[in-house]
FIRO-328822 format. One line per field, with one value per residue (C-alpha): residue number from 1; residue in one letter; x, y, z. Coordinates in steps of 0.5 Angstrom, whole numbers, plus 2048, in hexadecimal, padded with zeros to 3 digits. Layout:
i <- [NUM / ...]
aa <- [A / ...]
X <- [X / ...]
Y <- [Y / ...]
Z <- [Z / ...]
This chain:
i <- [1 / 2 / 3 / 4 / 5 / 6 / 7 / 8 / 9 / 10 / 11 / 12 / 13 / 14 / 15 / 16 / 17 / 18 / 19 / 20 / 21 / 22 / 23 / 24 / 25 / 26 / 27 / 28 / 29 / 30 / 31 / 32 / 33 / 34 / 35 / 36 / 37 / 38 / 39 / 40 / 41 / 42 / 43 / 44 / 45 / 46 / 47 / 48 / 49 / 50 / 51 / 52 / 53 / 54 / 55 / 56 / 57 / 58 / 59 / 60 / 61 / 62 / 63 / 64 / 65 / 66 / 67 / 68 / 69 / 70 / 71 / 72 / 73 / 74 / 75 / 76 / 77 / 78 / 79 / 80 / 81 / 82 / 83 / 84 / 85 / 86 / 87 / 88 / 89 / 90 / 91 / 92 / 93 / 94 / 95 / 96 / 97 / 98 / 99 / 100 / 101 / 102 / 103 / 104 / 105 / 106 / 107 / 108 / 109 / 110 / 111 / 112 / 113 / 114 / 115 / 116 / 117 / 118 / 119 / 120 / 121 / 122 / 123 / 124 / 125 / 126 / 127 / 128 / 129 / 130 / 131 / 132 / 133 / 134 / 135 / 136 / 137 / 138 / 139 / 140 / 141 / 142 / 143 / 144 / 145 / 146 / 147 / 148 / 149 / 150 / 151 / 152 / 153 / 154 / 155 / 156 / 157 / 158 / 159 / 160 / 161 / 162 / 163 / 164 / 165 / 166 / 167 / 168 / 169 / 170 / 171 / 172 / 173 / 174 / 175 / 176 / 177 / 178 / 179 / 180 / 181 / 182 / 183 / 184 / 185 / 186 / 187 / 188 / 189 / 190 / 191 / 192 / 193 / 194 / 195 / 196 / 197 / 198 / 199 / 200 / 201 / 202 / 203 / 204 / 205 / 206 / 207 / 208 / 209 / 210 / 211 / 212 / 213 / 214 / 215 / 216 / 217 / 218 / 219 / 220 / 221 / 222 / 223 / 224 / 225 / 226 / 227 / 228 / 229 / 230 / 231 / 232 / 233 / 234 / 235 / 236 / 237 / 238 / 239 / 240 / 241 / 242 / 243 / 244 / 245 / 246 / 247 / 248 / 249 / 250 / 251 / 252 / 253 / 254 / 255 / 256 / 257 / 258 / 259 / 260 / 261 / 262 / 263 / 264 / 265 / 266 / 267 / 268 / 269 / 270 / 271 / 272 / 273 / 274 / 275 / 276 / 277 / 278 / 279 / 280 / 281 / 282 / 283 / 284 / 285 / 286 / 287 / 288 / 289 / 290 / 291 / 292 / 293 / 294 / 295 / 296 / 297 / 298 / 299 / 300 / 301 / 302 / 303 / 304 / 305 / 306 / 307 / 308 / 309 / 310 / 311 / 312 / 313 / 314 / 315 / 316 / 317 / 318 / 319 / 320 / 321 / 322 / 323 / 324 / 325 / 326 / 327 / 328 / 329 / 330 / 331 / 332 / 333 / 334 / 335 / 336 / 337 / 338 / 339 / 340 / 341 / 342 / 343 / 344 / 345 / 346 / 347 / 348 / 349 / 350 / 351 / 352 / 353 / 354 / 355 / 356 / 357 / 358 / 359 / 360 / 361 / 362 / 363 / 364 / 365 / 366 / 367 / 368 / 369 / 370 / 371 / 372 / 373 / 374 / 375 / 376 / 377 / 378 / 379 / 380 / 381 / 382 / 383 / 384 / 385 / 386 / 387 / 388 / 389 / 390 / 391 / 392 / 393 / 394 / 395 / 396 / 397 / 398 / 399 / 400 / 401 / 402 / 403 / 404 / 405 / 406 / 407 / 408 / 409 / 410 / 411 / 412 / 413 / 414 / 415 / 416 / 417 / 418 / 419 / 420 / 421 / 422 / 423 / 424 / 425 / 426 / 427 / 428 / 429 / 430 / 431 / 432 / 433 / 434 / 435 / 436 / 437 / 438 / 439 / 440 / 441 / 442 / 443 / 444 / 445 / 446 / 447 / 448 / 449 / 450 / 451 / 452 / 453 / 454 / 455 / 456 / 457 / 458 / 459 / 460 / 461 / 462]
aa <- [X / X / X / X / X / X / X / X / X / X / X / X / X / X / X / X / X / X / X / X / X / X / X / X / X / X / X / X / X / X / X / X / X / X / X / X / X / X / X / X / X / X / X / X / X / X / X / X / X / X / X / X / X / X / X / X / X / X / X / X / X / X / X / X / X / X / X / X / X / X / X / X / X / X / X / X / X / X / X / X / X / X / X / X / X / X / X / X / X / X / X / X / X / X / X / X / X / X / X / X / X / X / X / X / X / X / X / X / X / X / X / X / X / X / X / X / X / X / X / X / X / X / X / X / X / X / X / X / X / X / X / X / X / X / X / X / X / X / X / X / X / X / X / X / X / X / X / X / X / X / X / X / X / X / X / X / X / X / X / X / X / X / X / X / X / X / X / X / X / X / X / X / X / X / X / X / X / X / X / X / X / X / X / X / X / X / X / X / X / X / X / X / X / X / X / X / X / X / X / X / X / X / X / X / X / X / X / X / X / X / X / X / X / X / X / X / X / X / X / X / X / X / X / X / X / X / X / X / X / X / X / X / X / X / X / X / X / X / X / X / X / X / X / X / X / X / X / X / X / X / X / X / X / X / X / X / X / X / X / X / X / X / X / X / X / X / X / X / X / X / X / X / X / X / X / X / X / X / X / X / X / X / X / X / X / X / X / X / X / X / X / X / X / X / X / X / X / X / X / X / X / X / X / X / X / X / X / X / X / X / X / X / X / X / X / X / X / X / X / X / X / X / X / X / X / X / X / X / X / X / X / X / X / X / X / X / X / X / X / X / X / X / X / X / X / X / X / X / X / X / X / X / X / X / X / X / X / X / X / X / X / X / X / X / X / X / X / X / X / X / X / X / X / X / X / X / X / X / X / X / X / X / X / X / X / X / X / X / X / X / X / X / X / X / X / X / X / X / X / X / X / X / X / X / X / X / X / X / X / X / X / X / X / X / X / X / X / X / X / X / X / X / X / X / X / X / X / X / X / X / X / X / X / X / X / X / X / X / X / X / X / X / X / X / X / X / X / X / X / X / X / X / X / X / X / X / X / X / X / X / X / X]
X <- [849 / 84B / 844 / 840 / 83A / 83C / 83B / 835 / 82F / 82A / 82B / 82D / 829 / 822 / 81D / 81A / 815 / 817 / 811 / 80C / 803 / 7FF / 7F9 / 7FE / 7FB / 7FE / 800 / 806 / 808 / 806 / 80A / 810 / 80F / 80D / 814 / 818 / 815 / 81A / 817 / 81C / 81B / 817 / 812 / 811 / 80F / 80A / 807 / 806 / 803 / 7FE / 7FD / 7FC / 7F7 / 7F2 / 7F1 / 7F0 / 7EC / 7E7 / 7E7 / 7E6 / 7E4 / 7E6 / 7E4 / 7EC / 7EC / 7F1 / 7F9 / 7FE / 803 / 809 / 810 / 814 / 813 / 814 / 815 / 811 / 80B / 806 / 80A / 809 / 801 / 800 / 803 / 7FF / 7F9 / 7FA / 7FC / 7F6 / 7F1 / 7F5 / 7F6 / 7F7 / 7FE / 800 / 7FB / 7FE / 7FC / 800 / 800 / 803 / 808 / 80A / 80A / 810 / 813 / 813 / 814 / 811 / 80E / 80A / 807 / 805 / 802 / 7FD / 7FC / 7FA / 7F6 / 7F2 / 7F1 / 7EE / 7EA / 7E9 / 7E7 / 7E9 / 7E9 / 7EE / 7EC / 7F3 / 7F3 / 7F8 / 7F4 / 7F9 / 7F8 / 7F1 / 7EC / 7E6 / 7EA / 7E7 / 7E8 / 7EE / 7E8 / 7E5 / 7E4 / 7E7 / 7E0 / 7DF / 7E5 / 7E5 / 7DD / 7DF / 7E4 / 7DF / 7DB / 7E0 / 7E3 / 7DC / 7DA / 7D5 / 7D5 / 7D9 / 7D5 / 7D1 / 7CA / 7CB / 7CE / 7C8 / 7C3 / 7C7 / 7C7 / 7C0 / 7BD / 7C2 / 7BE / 7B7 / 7BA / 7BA / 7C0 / 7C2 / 7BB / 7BC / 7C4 / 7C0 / 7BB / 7C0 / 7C4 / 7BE / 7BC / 7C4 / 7C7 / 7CD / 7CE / 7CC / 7D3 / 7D6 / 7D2 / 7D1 / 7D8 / 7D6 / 7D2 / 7CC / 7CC / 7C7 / 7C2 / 7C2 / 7C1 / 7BB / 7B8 / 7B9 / 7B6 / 7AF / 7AE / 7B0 / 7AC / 7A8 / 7A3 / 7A9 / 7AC / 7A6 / 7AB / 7B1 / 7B4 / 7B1 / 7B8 / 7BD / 7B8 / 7B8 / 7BF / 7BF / 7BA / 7BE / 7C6 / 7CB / 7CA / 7CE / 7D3 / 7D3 / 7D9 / 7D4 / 7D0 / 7D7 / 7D8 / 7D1 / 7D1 / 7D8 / 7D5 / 7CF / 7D2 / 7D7 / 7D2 / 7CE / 7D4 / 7DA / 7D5 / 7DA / 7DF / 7E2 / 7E5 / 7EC / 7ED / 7F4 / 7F6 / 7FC / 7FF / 7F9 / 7FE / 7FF / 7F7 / 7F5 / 7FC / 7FB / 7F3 / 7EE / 7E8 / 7EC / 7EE / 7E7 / 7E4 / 7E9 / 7E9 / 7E1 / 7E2 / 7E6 / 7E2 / 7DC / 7DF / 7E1 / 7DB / 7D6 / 7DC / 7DB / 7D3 / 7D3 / 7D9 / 7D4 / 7CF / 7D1 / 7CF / 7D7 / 7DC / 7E1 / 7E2 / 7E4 / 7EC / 7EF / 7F6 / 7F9 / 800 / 802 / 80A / 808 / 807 / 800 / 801 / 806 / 7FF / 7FB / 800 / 801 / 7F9 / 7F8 / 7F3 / 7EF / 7F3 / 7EF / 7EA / 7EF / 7F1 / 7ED / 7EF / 7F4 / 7F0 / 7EE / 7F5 / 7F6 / 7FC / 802 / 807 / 80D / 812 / 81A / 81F / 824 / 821 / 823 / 82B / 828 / 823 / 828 / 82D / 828 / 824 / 82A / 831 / 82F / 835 / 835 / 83A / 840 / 840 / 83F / 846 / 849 / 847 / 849 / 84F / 850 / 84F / 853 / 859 / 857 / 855 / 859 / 859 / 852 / 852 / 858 / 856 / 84D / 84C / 849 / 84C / 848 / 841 / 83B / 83A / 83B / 841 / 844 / 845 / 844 / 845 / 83D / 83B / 841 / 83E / 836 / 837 / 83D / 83E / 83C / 83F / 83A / 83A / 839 / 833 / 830 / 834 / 831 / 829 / 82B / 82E / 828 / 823 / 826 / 826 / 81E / 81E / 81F / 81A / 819 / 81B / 817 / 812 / 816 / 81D / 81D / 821 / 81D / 81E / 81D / 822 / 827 / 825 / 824 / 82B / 82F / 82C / 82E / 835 / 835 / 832 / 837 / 83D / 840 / 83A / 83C / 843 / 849 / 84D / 853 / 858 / 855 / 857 / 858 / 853 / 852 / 84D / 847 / 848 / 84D / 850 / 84E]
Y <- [7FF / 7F9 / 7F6 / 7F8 / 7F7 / 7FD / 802 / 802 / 807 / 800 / 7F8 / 7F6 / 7EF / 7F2 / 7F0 / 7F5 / 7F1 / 7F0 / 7F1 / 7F7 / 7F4 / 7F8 / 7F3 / 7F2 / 7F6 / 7F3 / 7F9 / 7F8 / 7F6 / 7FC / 800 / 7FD / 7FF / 805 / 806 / 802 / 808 / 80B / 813 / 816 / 81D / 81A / 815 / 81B / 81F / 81A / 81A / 821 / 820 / 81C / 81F / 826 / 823 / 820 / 827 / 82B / 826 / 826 / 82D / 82F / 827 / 824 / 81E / 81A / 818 / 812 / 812 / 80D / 80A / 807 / 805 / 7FF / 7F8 / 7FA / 800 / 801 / 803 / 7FF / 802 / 80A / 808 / 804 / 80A / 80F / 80C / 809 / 811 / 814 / 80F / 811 / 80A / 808 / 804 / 800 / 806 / 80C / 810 / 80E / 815 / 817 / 811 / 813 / 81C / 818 / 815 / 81A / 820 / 824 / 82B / 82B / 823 / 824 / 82A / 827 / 821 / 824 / 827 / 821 / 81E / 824 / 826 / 81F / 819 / 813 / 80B / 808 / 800 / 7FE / 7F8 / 7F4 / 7F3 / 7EC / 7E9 / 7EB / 7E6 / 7E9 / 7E8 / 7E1 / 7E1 / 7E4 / 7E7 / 7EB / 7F3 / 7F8 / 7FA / 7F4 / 7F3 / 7FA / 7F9 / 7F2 / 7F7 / 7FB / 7F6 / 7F4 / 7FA / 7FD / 7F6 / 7F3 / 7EC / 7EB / 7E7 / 7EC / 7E9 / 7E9 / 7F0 / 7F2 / 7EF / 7F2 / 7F9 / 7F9 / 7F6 / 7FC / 801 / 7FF / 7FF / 7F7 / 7F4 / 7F4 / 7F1 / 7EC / 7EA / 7E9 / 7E4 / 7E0 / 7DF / 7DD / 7D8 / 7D5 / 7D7 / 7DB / 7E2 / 7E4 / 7E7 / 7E0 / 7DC / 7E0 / 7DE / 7D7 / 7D4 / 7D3 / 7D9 / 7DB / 7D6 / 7D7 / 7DF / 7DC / 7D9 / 7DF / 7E4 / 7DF / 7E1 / 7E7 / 7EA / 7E4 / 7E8 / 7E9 / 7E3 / 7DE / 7D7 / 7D5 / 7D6 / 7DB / 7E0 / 7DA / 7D8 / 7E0 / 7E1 / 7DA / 7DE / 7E5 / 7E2 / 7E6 / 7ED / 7F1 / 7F7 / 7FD / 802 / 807 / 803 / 802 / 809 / 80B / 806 / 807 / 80E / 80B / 806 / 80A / 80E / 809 / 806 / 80B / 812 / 819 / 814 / 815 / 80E / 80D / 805 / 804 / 7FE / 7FB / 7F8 / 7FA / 7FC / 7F4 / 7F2 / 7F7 / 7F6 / 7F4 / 7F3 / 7F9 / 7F6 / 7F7 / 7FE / 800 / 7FD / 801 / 807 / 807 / 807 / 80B / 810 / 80F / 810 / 817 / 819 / 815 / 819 / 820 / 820 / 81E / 824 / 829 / 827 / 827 / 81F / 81D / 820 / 81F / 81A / 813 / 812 / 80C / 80A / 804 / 802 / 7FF / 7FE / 801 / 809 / 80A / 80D / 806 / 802 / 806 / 806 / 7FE / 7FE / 801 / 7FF / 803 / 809 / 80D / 80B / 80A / 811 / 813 / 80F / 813 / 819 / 815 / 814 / 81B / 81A / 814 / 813 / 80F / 80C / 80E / 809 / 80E / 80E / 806 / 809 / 80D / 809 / 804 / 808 / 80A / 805 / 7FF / 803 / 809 / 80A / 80C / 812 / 80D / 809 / 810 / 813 / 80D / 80C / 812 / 812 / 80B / 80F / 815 / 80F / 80C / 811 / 810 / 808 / 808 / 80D / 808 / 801 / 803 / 807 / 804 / 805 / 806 / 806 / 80B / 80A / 810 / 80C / 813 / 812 / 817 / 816 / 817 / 811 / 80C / 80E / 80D / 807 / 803 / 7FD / 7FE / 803 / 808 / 805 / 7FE / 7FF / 801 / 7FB / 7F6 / 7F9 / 7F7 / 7F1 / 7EF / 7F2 / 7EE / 7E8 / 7E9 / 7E8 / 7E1 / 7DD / 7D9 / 7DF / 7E0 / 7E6 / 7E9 / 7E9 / 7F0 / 7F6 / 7FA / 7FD / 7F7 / 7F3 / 7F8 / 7F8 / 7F1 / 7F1 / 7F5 / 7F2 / 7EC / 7EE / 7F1 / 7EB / 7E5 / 7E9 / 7E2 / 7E1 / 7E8 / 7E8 / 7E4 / 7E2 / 7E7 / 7EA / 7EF / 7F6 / 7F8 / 7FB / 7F6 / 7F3 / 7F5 / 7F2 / 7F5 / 7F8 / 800]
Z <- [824 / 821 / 81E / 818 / 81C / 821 / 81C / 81B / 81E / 81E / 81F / 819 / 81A / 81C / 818 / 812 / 80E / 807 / 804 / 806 / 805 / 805 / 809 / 80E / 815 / 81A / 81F / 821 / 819 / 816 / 81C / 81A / 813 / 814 / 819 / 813 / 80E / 80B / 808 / 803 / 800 / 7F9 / 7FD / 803 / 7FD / 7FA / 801 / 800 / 7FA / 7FB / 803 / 7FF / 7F9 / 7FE / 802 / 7FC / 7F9 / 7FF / 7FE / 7F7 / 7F4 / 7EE / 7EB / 7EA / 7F0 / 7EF / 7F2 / 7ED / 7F1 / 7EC / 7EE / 7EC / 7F0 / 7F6 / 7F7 / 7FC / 7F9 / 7FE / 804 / 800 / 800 / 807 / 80B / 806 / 808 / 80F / 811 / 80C / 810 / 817 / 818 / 820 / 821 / 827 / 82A / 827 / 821 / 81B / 818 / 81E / 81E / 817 / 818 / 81E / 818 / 812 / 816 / 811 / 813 / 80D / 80C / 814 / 811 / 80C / 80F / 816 / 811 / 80E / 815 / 818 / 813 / 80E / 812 / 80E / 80E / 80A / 805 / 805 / 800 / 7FC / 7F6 / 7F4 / 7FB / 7FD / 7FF / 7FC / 7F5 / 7F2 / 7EA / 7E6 / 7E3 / 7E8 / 7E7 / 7EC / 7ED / 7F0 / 7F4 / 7F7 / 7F9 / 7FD / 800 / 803 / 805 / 809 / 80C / 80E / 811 / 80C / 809 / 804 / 800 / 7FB / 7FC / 803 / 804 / 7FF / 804 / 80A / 808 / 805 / 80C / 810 / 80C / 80E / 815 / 816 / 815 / 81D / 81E / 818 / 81C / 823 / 81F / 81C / 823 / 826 / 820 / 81F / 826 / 822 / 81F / 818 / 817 / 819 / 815 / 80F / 80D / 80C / 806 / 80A / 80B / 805 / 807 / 80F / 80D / 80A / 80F / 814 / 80E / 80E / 816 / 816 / 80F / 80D / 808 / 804 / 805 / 806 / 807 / 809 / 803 / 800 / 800 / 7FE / 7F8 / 7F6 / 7F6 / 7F1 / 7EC / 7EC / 7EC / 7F0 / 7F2 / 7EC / 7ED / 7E9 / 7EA / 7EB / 7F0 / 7F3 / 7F4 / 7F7 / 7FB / 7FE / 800 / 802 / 807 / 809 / 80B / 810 / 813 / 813 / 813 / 811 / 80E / 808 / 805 / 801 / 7FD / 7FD / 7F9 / 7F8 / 7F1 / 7ED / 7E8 / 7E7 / 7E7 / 7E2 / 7DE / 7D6 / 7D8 / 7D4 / 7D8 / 7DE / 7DD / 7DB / 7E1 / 7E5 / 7E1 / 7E2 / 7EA / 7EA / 7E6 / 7EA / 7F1 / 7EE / 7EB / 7F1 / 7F6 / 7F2 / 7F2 / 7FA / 7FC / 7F8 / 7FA / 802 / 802 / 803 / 808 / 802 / 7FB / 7FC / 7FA / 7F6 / 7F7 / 7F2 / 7F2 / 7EC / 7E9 / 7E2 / 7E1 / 7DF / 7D9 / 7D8 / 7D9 / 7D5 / 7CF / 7CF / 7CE / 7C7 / 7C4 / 7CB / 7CB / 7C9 / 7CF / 7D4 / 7D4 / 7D8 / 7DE / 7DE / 7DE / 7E5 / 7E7 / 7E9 / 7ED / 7EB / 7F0 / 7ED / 7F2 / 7EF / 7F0 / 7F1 / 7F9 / 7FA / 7FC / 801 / 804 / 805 / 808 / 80C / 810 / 80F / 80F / 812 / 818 / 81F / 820 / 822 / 81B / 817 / 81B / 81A / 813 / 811 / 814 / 810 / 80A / 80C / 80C / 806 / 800 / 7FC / 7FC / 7FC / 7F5 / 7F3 / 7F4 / 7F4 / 7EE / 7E8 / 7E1 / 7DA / 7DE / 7DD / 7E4 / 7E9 / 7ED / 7F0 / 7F8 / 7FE / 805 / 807 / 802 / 803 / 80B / 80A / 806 / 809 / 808 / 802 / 7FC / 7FA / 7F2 / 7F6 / 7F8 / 7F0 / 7EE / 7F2 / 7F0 / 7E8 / 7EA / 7EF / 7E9 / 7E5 / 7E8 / 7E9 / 7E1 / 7E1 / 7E1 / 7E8 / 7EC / 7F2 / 7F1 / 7F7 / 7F4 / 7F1 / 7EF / 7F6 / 7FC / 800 / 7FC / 7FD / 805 / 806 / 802 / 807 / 80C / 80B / 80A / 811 / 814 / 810 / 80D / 80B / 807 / 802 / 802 / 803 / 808 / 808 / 80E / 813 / 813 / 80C / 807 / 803 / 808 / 80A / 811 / 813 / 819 / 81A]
């Protein structure tokens, strides 16, 4: 072997995004990243975790049914949920189930287990947002009630705009809504799903209404005038909740829901109206899910999942003057998840560095030849950092030394304090993986020229 390159199971140069959305569908995307996940012993565990929760909790409901995910910048949190609920929801992907693309990749009896369990038994449809990004999201001071209704509205083929969703829902109870459609077509030769995005959208809807109910609406205008009188349809929490079981139920009949929304942490941070907002929610949905389940109205609770780089009892003691009331919320977050930083080595070594079965013999071999002047001449002095070096590390992490990789998440981290510095530079999984990557790709742009065939370089000759 005499280039780097031929030591790795993988292209070195083949595309890994560097950052994971969890709005981002795109089928052939999301099998990629699903390929690209790395699952270690602690994040395989979370899995079971949540997995294990959702299955007793239709069996035996409670009303905490929240799930907090934590982790520091990048550390895979939004990966960790968008896999948890595309695999909940048994998502299809490029034509394949996206729980069976996953049992393929964790090759765990035990996760296979408990998630064939909840797609045989809890028939789910995952609402996957970015909170920070959705376009649903027009003020700062939008609640969450209001952001995860939009949400909804969305996902289950609504109008997104309130007033029109209001109307829709209330023309689809009385059995009149396809009627309502047909007669708009007819009157502006588009569908209502087209024009209800568009700002005439209100006064065509109008005009339609007119024809189809003239009692109620005895003229053309009668329903824009309506809605000037009354203001903009409001959401409640508890409204939130009903309806989400009510729509689920006309349009995704025996499913169940579960809201994965990233970054809420950052949302709701240093907020205590926000918080409540989202302790509200989270508390209606539990109790609306416990009475449905009792009463054999639901198949099963409708679960929140939010991200957030903060622990949650890290957010609840920012907000003192609250954190009486906000204690509760963590009564609703029955389970939290919080994503270690010790698993970044392994994931690195794992999906850029990992080695075919003709780089590891020669590895080892080079540190077979090499130990002592690795231990003479790599060791770092007077540092609490662990610096001891073994064969299988200096394998799975070449070319990098095992401490390198720890040492670059505080160099990276810290340059993320400097004002100025772009939002994805972080002390992350992503960095780290973008880092090695481009080291493989343009060694010259990592280290300096030096001779082939000795140690010193990591480009050498094997």
């Amino acid at each position: 072997m005499k280039t780097i390159r031929e030591l790795f199971a993988k292209p070195v140069d083949r595309k890994i995004e560097e950052v994971i959305k969890v709005d981002q569908f795109e089928e052939q995307t999301v099998r990629s990243e699903f390929q690209e996940y790395i699952v270690t012993d602690s994040i395989r565990e979370h899995f079971r975790t949540v997995y294990d929760e959702i299955i007793e909790v239709s069996r035996n409901p409670r009303e905490g049914i929240g799930v907090w995910v934590s982790g520091f910048f990048g550390s895979g949190k939004s990966s960790f949920v968008k896999i948890l609920g595309y695999t909940i929801a048994s998502r299809a992907v490029c034509g394949q189930s996206s729980s069976e693309i996953f049992k393929k990749h964790v090759k765990d009896t035990r996760t296979s287990g408990l998630l064939d369990v909840i797609n045989r038994t809890l028939p789910t449809h995952a609402v996957i947002f970015d909170v920070s990004m959705d376009r649903g999201v027009r003020f700062k001071s939008d609640r969450m009630s209001e952001i995860m209704y939009n949400a909804l509205l969305r996902e289950l083929g609504y109008a997104e705009d309130f007033d029109l969703a209001e109307l829709e829902i209330t023309l689809e109870g009385d059995g009149r809504l396809d009627e309502f459609c047909k007669l708009f077509e007819e009157a502006y030769g588009k569908p209502w799903k087209i024009r209800r995005k568009v700002g005439l959208g209100i006064n065509e809807a109008s005009a339609v209404l007119n024809k189809l109910d003239p009692r109620t609406y005895p003229s053309a205008d009668s329903y824009a005038k309506s809605l000037g009188e009354k203001g903009r349809a409001d959401i409640t929490p508890n409204k939130l909740a009903e309806r989400a079981f009510d729509l689920a139920e006309r349009r995704m009949r025996g499913k169940a829901l579960i809201f994965i929304i990233d970054e809420v942490g950052q949302y709701v941070s240093r907020s205590i109206d926000k918080m409540l907002d989202l302790q509200a929610v989270v508390q209606a949905f539990g109790k609306v899910g416990y009475n449905r389940v009792k009463q054999k109205k639901a198949t099963a609770p409708f679960w929140i999942v939010v991200t957030s780089q903060e622990k949650l009892n890290e957010v609840v003691d920012a907000l003192d003057s609250k954190k009486i009331e906000l204690a509760r919320l963590q009564d609703r977050f029955r389970i939290t998840i919080d994503l270690k930083q010790t698993d970044i080595s392994e994931i690195t070594g794992r999906r850029v560095l990992e080695k075919n079965e003709k780089g590891v013999a020669a590895l080892e071999k080079l540190f077979d030849d090499n130990e002592g002047r690795l231990k003479t001449f790599c060791t770092l002095e007077r540092t609490s950092r662990n610096v001891i070096m073994n064969k299988r590390d200096f394998v799975n992490l070449y070319p990098y030394l095992p401490y390198q990789i720890d040492l670059c998440i505080d160099i990276v981290a810290g340059l993320r304090l400097k004002r100025g510095a772009h939002r994805h530079i972080g002390g992350s999984n992503r960095t780290i993986i973008k880092q090695a990557q481009e080291m493989m790709i343009n060694p010259r742009t990592m280290v300096d020229e030096a001779p082939t065939g000795t140690l010193d370089n990591p480009r050498q000759s094997i």
